[in-house]
mmCIF file of the N, C-alpha and C atoms, coordinates in Angstrom:
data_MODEL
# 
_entry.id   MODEL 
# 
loop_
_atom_site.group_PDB 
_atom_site.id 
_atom_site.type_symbol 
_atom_site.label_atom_id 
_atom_site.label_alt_id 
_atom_site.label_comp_id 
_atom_site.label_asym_id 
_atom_site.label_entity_id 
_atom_site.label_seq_id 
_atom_site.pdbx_PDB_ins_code 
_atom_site.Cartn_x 
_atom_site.Cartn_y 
_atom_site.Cartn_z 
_atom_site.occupancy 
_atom_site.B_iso_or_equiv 
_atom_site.pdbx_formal_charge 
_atom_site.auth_seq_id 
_atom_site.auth_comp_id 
_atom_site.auth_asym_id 
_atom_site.auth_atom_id 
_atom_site.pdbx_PDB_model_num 
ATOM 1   N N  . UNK A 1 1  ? -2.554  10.434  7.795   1.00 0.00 ? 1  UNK A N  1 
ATOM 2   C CA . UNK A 1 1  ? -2.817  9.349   6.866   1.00 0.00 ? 1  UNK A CA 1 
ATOM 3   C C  . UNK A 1 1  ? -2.792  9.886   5.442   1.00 0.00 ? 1  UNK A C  1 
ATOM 4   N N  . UNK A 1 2  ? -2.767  9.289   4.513   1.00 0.00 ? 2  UNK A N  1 
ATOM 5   C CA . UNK A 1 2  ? -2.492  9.249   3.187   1.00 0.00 ? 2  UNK A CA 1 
ATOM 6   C C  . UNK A 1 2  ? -3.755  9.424   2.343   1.00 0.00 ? 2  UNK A C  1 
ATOM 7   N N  . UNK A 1 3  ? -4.023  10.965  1.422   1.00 0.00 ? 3  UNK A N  1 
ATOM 8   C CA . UNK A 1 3  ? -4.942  10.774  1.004   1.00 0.00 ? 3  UNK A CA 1 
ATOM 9   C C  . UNK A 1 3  ? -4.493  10.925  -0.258  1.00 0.00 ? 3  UNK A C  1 
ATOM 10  N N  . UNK A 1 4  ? -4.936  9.744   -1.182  1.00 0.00 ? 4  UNK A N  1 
ATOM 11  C CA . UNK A 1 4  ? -5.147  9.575   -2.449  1.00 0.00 ? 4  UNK A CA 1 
ATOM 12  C C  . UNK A 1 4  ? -5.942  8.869   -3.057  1.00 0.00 ? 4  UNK A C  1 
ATOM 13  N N  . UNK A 1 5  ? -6.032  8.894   -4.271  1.00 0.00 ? 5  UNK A N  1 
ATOM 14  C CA . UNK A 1 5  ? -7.250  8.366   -5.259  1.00 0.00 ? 5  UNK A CA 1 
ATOM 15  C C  . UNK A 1 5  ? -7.408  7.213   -5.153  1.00 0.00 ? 5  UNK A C  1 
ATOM 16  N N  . UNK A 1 6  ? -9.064  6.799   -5.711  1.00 0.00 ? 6  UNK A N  1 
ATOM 17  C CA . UNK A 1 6  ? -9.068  4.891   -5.222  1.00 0.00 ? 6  UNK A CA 1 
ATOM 18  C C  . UNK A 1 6  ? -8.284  4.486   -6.604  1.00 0.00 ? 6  UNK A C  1 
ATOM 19  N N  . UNK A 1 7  ? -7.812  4.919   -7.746  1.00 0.00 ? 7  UNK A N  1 
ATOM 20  C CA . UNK A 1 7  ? -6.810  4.475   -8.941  1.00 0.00 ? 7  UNK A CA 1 
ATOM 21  C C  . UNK A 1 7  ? -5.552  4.375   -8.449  1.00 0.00 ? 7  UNK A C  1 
ATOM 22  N N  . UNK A 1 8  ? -4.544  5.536   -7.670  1.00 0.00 ? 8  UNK A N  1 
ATOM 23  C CA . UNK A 1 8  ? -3.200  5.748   -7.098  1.00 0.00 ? 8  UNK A CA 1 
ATOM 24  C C  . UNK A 1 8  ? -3.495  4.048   -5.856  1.00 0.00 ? 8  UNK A C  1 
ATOM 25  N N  . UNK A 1 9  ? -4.524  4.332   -5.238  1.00 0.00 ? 9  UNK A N  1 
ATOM 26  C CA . UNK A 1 9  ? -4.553  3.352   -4.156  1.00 0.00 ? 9  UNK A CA 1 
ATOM 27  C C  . UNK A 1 9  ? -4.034  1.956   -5.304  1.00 0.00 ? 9  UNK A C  1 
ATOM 28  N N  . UNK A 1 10 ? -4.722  1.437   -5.923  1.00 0.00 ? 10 UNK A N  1 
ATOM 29  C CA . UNK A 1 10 ? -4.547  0.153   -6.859  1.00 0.00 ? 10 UNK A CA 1 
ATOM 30  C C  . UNK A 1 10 ? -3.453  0.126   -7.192  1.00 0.00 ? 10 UNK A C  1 
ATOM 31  N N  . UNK A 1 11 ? -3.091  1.013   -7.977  1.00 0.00 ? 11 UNK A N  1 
ATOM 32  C CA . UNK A 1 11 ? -1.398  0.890   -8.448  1.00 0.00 ? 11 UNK A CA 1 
ATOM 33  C C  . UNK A 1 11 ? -0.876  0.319   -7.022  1.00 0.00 ? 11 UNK A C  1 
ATOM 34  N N  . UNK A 1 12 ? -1.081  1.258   -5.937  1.00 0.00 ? 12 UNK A N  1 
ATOM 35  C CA . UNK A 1 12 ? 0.142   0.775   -5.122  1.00 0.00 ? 12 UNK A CA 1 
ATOM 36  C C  . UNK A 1 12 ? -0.018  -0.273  -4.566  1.00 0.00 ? 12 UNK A C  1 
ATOM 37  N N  . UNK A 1 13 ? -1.510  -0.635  -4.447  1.00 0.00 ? 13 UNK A N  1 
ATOM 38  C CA . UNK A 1 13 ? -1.702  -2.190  -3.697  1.00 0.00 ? 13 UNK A CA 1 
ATOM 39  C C  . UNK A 1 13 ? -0.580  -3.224  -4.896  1.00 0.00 ? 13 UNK A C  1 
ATOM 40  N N  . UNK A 1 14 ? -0.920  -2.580  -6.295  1.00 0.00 ? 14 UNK A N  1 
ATOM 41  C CA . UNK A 1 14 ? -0.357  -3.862  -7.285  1.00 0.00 ? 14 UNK A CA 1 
ATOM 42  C C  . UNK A 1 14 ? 1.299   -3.993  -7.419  1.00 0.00 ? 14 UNK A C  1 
ATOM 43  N N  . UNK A 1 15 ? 1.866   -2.506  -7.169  1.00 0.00 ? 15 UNK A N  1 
ATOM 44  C CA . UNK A 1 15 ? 3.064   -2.415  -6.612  1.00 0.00 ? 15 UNK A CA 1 
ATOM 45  C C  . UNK A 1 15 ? 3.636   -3.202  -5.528  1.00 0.00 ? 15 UNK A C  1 
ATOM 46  N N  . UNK A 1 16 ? 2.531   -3.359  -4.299  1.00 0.00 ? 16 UNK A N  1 
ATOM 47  C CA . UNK A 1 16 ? 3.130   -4.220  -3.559  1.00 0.00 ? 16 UNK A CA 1 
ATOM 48  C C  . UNK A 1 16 ? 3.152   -5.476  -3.588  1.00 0.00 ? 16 UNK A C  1 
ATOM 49  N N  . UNK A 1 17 ? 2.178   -6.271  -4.540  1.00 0.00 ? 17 UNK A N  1 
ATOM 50  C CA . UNK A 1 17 ? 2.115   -7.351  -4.483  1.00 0.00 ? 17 UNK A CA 1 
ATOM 51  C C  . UNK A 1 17 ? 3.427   -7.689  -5.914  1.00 0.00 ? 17 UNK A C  1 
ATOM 52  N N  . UNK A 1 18 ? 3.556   -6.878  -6.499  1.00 0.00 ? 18 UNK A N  1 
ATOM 53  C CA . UNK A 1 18 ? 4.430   -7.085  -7.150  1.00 0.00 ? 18 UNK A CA 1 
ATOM 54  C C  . UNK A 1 18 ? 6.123   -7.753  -6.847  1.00 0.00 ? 18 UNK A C  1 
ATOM 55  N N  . UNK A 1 19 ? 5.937   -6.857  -5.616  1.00 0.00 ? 19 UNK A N  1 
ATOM 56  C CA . UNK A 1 19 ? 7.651   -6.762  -4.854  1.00 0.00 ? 19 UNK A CA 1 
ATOM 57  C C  . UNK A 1 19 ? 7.068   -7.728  -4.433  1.00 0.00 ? 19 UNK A C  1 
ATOM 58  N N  . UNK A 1 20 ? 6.475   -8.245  -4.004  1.00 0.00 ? 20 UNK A N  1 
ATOM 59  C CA . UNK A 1 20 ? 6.088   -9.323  -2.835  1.00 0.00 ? 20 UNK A CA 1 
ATOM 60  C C  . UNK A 1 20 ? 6.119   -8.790  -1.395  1.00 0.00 ? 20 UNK A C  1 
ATOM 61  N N  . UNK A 1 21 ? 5.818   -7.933  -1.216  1.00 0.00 ? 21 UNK A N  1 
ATOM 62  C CA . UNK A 1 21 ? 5.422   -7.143  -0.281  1.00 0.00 ? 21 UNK A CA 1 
ATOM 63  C C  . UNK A 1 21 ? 4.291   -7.542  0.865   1.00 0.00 ? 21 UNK A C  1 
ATOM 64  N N  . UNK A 1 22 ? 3.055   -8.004  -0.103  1.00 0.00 ? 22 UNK A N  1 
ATOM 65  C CA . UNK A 1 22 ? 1.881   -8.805  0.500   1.00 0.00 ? 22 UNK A CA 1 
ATOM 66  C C  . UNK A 1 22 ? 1.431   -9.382  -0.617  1.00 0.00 ? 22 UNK A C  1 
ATOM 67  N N  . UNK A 1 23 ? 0.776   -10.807 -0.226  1.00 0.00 ? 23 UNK A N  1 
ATOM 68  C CA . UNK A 1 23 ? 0.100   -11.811 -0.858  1.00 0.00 ? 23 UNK A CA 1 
ATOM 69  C C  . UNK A 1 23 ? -0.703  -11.980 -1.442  1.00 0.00 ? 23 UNK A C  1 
ATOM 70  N N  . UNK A 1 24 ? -1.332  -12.860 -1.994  1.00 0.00 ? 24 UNK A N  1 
ATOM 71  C CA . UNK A 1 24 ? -3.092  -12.960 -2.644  1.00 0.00 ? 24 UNK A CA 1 
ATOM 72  C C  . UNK A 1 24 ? -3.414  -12.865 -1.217  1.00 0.00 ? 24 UNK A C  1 
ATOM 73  N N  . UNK A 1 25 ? -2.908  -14.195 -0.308  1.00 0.00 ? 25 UNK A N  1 
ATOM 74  C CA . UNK A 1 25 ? -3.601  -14.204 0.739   1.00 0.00 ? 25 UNK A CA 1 
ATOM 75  C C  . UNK A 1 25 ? -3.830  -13.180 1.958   1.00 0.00 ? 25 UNK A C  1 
ATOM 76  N N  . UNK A 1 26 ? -2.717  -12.158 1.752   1.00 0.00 ? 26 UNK A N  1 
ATOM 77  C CA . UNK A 1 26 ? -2.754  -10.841 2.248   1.00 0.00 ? 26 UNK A CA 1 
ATOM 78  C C  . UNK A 1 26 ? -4.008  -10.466 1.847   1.00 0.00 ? 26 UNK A C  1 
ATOM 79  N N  . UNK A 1 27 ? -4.182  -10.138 0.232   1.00 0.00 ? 27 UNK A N  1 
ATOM 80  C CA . UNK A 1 27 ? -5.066  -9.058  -0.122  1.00 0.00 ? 27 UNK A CA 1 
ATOM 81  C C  . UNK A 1 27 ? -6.481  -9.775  0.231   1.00 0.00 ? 27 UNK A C  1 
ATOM 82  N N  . UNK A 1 28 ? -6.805  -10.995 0.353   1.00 0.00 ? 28 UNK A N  1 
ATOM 83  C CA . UNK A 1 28 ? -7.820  -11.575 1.218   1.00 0.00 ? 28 UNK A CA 1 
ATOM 84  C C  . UNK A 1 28 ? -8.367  -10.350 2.062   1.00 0.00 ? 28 UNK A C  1 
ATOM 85  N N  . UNK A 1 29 ? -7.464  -10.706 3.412   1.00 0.00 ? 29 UNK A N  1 
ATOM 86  C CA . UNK A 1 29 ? -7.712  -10.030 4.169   1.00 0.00 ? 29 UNK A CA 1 
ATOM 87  C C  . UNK A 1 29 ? -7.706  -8.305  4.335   1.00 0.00 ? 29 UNK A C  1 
ATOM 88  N N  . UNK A 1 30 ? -7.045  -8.223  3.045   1.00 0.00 ? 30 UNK A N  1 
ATOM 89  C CA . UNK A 1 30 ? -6.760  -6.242  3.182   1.00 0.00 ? 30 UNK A CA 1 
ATOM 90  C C  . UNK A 1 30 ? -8.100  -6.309  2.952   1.00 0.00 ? 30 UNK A C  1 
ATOM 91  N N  . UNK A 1 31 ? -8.565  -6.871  2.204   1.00 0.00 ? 31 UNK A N  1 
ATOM 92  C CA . UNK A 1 31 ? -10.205 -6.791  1.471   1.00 0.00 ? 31 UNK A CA 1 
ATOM 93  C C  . UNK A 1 31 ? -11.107 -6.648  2.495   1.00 0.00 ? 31 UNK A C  1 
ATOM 94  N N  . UNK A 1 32 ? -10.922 -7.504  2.830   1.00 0.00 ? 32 UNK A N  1 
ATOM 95  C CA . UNK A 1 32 ? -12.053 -8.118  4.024   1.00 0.00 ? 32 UNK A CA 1 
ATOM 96  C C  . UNK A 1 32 ? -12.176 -6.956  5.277   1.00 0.00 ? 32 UNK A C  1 
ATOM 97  N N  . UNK A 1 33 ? -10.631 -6.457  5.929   1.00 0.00 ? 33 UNK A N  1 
ATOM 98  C CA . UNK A 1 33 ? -10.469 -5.377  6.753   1.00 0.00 ? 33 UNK A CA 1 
ATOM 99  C C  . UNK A 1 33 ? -11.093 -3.909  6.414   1.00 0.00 ? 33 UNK A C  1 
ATOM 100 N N  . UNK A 1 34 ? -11.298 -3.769  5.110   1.00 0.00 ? 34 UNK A N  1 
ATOM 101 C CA . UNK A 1 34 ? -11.343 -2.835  4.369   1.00 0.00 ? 34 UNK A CA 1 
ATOM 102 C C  . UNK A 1 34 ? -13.046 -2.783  4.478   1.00 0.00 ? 34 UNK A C  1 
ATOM 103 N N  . UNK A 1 35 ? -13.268 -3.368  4.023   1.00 0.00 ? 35 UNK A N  1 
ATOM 104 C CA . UNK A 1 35 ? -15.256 -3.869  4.014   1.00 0.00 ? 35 UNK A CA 1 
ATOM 105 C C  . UNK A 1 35 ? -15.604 -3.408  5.141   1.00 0.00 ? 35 UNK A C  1 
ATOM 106 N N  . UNK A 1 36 ? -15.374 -4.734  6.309   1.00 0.00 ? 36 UNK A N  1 
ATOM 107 C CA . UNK A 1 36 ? -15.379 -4.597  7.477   1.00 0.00 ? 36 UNK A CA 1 
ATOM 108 C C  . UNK A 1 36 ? -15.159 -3.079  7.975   1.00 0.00 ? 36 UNK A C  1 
ATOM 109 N N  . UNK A 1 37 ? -14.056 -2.272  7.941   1.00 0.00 ? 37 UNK A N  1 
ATOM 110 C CA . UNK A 1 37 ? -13.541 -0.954  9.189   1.00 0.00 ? 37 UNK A CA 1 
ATOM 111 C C  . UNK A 1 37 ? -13.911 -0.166  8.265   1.00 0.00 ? 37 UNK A C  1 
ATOM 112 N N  . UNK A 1 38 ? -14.723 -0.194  6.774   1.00 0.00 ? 38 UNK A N  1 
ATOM 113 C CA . UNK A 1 38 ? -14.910 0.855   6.617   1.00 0.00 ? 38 UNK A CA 1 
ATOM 114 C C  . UNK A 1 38 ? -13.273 1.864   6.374   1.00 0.00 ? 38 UNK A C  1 
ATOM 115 N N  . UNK A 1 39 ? -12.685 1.339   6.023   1.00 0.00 ? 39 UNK A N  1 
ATOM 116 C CA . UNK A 1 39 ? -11.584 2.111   5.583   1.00 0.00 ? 39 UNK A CA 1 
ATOM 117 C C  . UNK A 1 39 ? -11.013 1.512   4.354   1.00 0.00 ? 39 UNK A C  1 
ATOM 118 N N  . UNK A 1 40 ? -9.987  2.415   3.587   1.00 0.00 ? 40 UNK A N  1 
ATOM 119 C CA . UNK A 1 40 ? -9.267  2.095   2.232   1.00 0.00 ? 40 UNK A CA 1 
ATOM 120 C C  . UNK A 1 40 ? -8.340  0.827   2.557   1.00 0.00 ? 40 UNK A C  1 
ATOM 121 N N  . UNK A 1 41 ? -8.055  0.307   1.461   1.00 0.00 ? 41 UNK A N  1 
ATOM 122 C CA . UNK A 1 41 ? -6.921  -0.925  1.135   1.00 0.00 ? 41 UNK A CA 1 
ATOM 123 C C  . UNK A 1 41 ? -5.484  -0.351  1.687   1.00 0.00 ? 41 UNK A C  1 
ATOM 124 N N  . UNK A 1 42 ? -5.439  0.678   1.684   1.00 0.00 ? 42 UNK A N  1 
ATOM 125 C CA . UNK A 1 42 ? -4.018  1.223   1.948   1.00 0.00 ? 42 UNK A CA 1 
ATOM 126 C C  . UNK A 1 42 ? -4.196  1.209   3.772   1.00 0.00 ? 42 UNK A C  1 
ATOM 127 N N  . UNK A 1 43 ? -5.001  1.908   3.946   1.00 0.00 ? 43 UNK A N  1 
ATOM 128 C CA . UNK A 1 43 ? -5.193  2.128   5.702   1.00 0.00 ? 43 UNK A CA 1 
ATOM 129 C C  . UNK A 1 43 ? -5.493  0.887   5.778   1.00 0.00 ? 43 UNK A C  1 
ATOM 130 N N  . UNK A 1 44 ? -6.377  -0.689  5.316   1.00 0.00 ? 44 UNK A N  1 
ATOM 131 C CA . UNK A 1 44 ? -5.848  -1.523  5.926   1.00 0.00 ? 44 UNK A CA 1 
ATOM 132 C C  . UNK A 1 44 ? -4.462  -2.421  6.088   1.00 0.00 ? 44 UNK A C  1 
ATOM 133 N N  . UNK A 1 45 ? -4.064  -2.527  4.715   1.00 0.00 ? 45 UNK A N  1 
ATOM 134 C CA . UNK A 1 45 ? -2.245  -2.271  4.945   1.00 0.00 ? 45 UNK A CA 1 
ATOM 135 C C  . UNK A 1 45 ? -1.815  -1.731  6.368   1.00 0.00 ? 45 UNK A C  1 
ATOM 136 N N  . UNK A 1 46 ? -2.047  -0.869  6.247   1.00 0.00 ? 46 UNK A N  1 
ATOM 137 C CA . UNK A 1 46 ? -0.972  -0.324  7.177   1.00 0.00 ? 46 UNK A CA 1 
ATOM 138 C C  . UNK A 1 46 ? -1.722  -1.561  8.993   1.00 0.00 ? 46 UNK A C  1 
ATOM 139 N N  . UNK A 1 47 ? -3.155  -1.365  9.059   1.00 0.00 ? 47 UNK A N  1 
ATOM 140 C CA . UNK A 1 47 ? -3.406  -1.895  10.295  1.00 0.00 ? 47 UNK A CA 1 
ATOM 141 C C  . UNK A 1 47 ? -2.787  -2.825  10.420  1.00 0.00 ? 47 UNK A C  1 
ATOM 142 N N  . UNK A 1 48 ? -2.502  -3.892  9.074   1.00 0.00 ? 48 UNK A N  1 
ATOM 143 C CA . UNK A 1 48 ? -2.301  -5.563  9.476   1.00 0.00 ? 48 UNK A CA 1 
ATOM 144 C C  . UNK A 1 48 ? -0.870  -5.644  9.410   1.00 0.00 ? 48 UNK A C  1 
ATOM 145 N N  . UNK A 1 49 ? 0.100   -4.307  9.516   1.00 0.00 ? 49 UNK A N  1 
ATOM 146 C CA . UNK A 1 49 ? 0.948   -4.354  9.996   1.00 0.00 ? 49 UNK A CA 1 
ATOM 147 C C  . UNK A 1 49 ? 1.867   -4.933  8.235   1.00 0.00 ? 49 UNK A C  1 
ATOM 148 N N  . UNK A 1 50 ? 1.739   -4.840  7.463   1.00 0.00 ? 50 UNK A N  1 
ATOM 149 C CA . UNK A 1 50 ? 2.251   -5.504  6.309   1.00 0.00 ? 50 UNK A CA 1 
ATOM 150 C C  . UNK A 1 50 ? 3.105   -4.501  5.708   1.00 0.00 ? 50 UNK A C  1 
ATOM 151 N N  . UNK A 1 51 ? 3.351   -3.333  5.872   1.00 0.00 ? 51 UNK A N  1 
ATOM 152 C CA . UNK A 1 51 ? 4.226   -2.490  4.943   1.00 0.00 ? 51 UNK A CA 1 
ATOM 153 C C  . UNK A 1 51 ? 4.155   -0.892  5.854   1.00 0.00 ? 51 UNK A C  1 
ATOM 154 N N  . UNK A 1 52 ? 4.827   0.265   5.913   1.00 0.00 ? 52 UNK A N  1 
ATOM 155 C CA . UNK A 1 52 ? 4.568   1.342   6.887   1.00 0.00 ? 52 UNK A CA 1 
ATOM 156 C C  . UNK A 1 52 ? 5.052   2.313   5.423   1.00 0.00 ? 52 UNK A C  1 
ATOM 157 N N  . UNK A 1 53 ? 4.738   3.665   5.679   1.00 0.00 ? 53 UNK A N  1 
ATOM 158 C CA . UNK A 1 53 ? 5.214   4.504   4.844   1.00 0.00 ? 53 UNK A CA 1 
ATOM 159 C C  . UNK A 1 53 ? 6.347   4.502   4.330   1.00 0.00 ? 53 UNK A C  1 
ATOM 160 N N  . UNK A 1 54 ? 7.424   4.728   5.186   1.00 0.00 ? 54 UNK A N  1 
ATOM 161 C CA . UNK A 1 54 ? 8.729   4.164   4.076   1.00 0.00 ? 54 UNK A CA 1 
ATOM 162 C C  . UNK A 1 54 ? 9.380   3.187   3.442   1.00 0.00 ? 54 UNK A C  1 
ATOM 163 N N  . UNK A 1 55 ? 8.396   2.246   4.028   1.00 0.00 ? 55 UNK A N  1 
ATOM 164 C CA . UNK A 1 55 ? 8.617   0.863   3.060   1.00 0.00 ? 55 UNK A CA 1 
ATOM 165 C C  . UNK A 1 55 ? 8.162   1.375   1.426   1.00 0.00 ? 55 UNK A C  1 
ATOM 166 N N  . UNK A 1 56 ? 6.894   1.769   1.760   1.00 0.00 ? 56 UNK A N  1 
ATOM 167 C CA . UNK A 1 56 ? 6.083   2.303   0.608   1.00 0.00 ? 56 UNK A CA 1 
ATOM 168 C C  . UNK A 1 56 ? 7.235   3.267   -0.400  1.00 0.00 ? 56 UNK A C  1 
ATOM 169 N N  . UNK A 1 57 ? 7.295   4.160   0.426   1.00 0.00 ? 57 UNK A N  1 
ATOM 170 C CA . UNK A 1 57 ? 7.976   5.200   -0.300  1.00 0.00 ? 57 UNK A CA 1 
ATOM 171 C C  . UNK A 1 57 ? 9.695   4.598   -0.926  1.00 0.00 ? 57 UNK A C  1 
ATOM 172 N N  . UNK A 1 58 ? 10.491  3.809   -0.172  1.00 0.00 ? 58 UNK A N  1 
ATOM 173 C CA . UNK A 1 58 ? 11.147  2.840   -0.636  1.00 0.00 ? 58 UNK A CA 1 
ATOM 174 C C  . UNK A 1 58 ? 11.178  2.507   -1.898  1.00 0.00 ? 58 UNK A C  1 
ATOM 175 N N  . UNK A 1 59 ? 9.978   1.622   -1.838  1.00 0.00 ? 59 UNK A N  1 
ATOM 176 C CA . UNK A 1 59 ? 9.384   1.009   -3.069  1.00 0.00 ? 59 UNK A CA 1 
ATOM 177 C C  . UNK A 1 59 ? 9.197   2.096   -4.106  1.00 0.00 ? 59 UNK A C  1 
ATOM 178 N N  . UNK A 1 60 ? 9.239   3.203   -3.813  1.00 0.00 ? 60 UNK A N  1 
ATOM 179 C CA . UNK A 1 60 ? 8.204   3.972   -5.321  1.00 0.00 ? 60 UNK A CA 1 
ATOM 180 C C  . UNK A 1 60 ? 9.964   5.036   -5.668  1.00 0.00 ? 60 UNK A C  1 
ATOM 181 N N  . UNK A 1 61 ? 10.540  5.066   -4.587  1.00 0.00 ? 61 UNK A N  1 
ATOM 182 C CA . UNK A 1 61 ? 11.903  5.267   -5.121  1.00 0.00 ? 61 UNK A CA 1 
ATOM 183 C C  . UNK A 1 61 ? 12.239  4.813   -6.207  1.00 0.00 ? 61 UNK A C  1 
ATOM 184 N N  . UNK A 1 62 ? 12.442  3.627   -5.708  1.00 0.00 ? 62 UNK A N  1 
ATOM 185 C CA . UNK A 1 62 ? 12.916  1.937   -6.775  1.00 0.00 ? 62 UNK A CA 1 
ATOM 186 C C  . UNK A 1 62 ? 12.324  1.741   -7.891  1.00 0.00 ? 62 UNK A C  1 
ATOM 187 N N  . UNK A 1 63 ? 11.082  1.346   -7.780  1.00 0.00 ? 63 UNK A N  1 
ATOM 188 C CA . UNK A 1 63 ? 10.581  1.014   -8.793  1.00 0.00 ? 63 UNK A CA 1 
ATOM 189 C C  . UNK A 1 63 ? 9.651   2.093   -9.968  1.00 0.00 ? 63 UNK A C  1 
ATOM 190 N N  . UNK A 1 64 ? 10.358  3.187   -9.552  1.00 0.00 ? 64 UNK A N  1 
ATOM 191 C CA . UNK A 1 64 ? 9.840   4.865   -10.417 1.00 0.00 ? 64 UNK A CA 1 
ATOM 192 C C  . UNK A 1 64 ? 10.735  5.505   -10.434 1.00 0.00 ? 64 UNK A C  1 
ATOM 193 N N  . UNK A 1 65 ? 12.175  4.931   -10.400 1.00 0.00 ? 65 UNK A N  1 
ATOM 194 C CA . UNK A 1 65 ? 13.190  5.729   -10.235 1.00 0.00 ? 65 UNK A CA 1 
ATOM 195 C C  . UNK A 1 65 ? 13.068  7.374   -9.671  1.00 0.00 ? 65 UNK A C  1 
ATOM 196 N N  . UNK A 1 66 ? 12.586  7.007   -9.074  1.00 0.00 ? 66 UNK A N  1 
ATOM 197 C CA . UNK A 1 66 ? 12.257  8.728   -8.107  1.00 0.00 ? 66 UNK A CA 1 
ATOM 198 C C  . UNK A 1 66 ? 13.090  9.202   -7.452  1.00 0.00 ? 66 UNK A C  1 
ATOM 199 N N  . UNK A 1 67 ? 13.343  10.476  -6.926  1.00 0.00 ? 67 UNK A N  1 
ATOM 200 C CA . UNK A 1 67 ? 14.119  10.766  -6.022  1.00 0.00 ? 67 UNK A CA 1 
ATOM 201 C C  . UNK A 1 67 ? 13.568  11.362  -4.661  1.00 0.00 ? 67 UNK A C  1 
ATOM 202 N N  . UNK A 1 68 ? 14.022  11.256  -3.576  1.00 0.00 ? 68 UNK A N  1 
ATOM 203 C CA . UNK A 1 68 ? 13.355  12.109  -2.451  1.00 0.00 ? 68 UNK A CA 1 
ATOM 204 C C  . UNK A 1 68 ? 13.729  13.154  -2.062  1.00 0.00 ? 68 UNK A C  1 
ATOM 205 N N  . UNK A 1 69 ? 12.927  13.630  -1.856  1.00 0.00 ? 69 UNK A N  1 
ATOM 206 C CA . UNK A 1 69 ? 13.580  15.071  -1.579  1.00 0.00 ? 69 UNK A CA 1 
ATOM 207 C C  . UNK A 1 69 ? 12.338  15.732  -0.362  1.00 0.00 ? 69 UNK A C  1 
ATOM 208 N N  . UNK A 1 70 ? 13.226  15.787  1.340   1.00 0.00 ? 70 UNK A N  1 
ATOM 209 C CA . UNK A 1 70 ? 12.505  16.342  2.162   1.00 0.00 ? 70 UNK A CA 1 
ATOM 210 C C  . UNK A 1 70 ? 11.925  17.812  1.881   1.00 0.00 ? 70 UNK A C  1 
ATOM 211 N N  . UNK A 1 71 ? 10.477  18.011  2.500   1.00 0.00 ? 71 UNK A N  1 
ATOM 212 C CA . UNK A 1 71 ? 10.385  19.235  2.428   1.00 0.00 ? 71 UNK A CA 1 
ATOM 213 C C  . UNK A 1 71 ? 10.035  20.090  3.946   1.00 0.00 ? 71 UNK A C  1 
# 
């Protein structure tokens, strides 16, 4: 799992709602999952099935003009 900052976490939640990725009414529930399981906005993402790592990483390609590079 993905460990980063609760600031990096926000960007990327706002990243996704940006693309349209997930909803207000998504983030409802990321919220709520999040409270509830005791886990981050990102790990609930991923539970409710709304986006997987390379969607993510996709996205931060694109919209950070990044490049990938395996290591």
């Amino acid at each position: 799992m993905l460990k980063i900052s609760r600031e990096s976490e926000v960007n990327l939640i706002n990243i996704l709602i940006d693309q349209d990725v997930i909803s207000g009414k998504d983030l409802s529930s990321i919220k709520k999952l999040s409270i509830e399981g005791e886990k981050s906005q990102l790990e609930a993402v991923f539970e409710l099935k709304l986006t997987d790592e390379d969607k993510i990483l996709d996205l931060l390609v694109k919209d950070q003009s990044l490049e990938i590079i395996d290591l």
